[in-house]
N, C-alpha and C positions, 0 to 999 in steps of 0.2 A: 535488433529486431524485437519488436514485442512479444511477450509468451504469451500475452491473453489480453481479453479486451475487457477493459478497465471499468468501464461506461457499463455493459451491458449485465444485467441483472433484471428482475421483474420482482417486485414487491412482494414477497411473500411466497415463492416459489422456492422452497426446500432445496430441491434439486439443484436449481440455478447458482441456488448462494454456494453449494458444495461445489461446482465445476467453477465458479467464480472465484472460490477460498484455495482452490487446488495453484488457478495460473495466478493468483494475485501473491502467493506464498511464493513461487518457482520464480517470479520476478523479480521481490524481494533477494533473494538468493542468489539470484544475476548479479543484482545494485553491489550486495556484497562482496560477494567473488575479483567481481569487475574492479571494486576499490582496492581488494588487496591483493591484485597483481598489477597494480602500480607500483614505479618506480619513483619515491619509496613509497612503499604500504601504506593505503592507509585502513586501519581495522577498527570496524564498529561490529558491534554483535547481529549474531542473527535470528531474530525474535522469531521464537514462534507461530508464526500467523495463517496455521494449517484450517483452522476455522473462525475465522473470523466474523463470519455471517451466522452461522451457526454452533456458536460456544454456547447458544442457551444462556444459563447464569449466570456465565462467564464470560459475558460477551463483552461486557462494560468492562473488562481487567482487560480485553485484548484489544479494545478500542482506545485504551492508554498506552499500550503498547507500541501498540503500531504509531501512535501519534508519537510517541520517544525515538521509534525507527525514523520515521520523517525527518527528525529533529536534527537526528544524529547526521541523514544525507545531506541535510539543505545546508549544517554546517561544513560538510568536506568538501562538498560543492559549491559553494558560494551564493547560494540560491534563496529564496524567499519561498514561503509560500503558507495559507492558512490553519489555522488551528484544527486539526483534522480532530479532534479529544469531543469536539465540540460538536455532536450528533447523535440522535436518538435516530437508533437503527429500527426502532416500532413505527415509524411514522412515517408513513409513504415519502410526502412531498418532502421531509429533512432528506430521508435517505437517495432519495432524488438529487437533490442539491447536492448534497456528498459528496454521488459518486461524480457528478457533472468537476465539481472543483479539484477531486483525486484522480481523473482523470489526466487534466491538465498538468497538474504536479507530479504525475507518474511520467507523462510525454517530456517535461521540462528535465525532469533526471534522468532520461533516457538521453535526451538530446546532450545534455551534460558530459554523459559517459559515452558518449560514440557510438549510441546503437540504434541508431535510424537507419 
């Protein structure tokens, strides 16, 4: 089941990116968990990504990150999906698109791991 909804953000709303950075983190944390109580484990780290939206200066260090987190599920899972690295989170319509395509690759690793 989803902890948060992936998609929904408003450009430049503070608030939103924190309730957004909060269940986009808790879901990560699922992906991982969920890996390593398979039979056998499988174990990727689990990145930091409490602020995502808003790391401020640090936002470009967590946007590689997470793009590495991706990396690491799409390979335990057999999955595809685009260069998430590859976005300016200043720009309305990039970070539009963004979330429209991580949304989809959040639903497809979900579906992966059994939680629809």
């Amino acid at each position: 089941m989803p902890q948060f909804q992936p998609d929904q953000v408003t450009f430049g709303d503070l608030a939103g990116y924190g309730m957004w950075d909060v269940g986009h983190a808790r879901e990560h944390l699922q992906f991982v968990t969920t890996l390593a109580g398979l039979t056998p484990p499988i174990l990727i780290p689990n990145f930091d990504l409490l602020s995502l939206l808003t790391a401020g200066q640090y936002r470009r260090s967590m946007v590689q990150s997470h793009a590495v987190s991706h990396t690491l599920l799409r390979a335990a899972l057999g999955i595809t999906g685009t260069d998430l690295s590859a976005v300016n989170l200043d720009d309305a319509n990039d970070l539009a698109n963004w979330m429209g395509y991580h949304r989809d690759e959040h639903a497809v690793i979900r579906q992966a791991l059994g939680m629809i």
